[in-house]
Structure formats: C-alpha cells, structure tokens
N, C-alpha and C positions, 0 to 999 in steps of 0.2 A: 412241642405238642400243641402248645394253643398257634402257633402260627399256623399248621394245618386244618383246625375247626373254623378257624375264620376264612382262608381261601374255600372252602364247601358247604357255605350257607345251604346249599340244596337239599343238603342231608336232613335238616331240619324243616325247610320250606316246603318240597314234595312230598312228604307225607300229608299234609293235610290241604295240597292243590284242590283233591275232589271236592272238600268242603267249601272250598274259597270258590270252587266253581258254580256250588250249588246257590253260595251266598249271591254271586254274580248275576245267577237268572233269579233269586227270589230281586235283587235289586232291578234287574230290567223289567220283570214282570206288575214296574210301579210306575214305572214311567206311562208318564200320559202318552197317547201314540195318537188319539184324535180318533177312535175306532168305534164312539159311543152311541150307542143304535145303528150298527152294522155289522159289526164284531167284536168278541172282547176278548182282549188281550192276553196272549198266549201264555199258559205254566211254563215261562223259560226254565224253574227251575226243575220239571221234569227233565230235562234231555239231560243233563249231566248225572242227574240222580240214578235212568236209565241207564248211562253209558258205565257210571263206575261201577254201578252194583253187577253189572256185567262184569267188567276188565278188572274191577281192584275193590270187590266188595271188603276188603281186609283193613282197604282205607275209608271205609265209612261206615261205619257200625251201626248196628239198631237204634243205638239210644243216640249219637248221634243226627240220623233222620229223624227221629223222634224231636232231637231238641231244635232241629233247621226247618222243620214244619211248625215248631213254636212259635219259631222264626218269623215266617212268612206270615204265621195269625197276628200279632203284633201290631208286623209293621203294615199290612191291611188293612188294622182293625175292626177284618171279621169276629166271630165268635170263637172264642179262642178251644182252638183243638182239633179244628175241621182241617185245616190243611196238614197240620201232624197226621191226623186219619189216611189224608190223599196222598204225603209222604209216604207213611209206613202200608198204604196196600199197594203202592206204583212197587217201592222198592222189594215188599215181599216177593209178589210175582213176577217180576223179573227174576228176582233168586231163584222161585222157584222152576221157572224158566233157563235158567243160566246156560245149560249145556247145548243146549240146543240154540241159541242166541246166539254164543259166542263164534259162530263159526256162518253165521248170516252175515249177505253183503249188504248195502245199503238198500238195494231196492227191495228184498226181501225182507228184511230189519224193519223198516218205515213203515209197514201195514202193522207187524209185532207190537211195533210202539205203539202205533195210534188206539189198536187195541184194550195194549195195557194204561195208555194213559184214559183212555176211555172209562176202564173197570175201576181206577183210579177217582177217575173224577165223581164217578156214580155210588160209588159208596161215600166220596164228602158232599154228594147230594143228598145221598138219604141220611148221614151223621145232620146235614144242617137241617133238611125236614125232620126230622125228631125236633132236634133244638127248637124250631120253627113252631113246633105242634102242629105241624099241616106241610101237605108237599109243597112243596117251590117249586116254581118253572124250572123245569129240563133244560129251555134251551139256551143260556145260558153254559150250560154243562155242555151240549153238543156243539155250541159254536168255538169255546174255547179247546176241546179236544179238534178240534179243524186247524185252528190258525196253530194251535203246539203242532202238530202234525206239519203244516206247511214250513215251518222256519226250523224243524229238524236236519234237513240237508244244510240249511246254513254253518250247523254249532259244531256237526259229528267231525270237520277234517281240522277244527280248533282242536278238540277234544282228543283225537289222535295224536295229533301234532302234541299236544301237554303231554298225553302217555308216553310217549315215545321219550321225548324230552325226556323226563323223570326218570324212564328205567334205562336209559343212559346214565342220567347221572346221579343215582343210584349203584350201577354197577361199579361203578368209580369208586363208589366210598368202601 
C-alpha cells in the first residue's frame, strides 16, 4: 500500500495545480518588465483564476480566492484587500457566467475575459478610491485590463495542457 502512494504523487499534487497556478501569475505579475509609463504590467494572476473557475471551480474555492488575493496585496504592498476585492469579483462572474463560457473558443472567450477582467479591475478601482478618499486614475485600470487581455492567448494552451494532464492522472487514481 504505501509503495502505491508514493509512485502517484499526482493524487495529491493536482488538486491544488489551479492554486499553484494562480500563485505563478501573482509571482510574474511582480516582475519588473520595464513597462513604466507605457503600460502596466498585466493581472497574470487573472487568466488562471478565469480559466479554473471555469473548468475546476471545485479546485478553488471562495475563501481560497479570497486568501490568493491576500496574496497578491502582500506581496505588492498595496492596500491590503483590494486585490482580494479584484480576485473575488473576476472569480464571481465568471461563475456566474460558467455555462455559457465553458463551451467558448478562444476568439470568443478573449473579449469575455477582457470583459470580466475589466469589471474586475473597476470594482478594485473603486474599493481603492474609497480607501483613497478620492478617485484614482482609471487609467492605470484600463491599461492593465489591455496588456492581461493581450498575453491571454499566451497562458490558455499551458493551462489546457495542466487540465488535461490532471484529469488524466486523476482517472488513474
């Protein structure tokens, strides 16, 4: 019996990929890219957050998104709770969206997202104008819904490629 849990580490490791991949765009979303006063640097950690609350919301729970928007306030050191905010309304409406999402291909999917990560970004514009006591430039908010929008096509045939992986070896266990 333990010589079988040790050859399927996956059993254990796949279930919590969607998080490790959320972790993975809040980590790229920190890297310096050289974009400053041109563009600013993309919510990597939308596109996974969109793709699983899609495909495997079961692997990433509310409090979850909750605690990987913590996350991202943290280790930005914005004001802590606005990116939770941006987390938990991207991933709502996507849910709420689900049925219909799921069955979009990429070139339809892509305007969906930019969308949701739009409505996203603009409710942690206005959580950070509260904070703020006064609005904050938008365009910060519309340039980074741009560039997540453009490196979308990059992430979505990684992120397939992970599912697929997984519920292979998944079916195994």
């Amino acid at each position: 019996m333990a010589a079988s849990t040790i050859t399927r580490p996956g059993r254990y490791i796949w279930p919590i990929a969607p998080a490790l991949c959320v972790l993975v765009g809040i980590l790229l979303s920190l890297l310096p890219y050289g974009l400053d006063g041109w563009l600013v640097s993309p919510a990597f950690a939308l596109i996974p957050l969109y793709y699983w609350a899609i495909n495997r919301p079961n692997l990433l729970p509310v409090w979850l998104v909750f605690a990987l928007g913590l996350v991202q306030d943290l280790a930005s050191g914005g004001p802590l709770g606005i990116w939770a905010v941006v987390f938990l309304a991207m991933y709502s409406l996507t849910l709420s969206q689900r049925d219909g999402l799921a069955s979009l291909r990429l070139r339809l999917a892509w305007p969906v997202f930019g969308g949701l990560t739009l409505a996203g970004e603009l409710t942690g514009w206005f959580a950070g104008s509260i904070y703020h006591a006064g609005f904050i430039s938008a365009g910060p908010v519309l340039s980074q819904t741009l560039t997540t929008m453009l490196v979308l096509p990059l992430f979505v045939p990684v992120l397939i490629f992970l599912e697929r992986e997984m519920s292979a070896a998944l079916r195994q266990h």
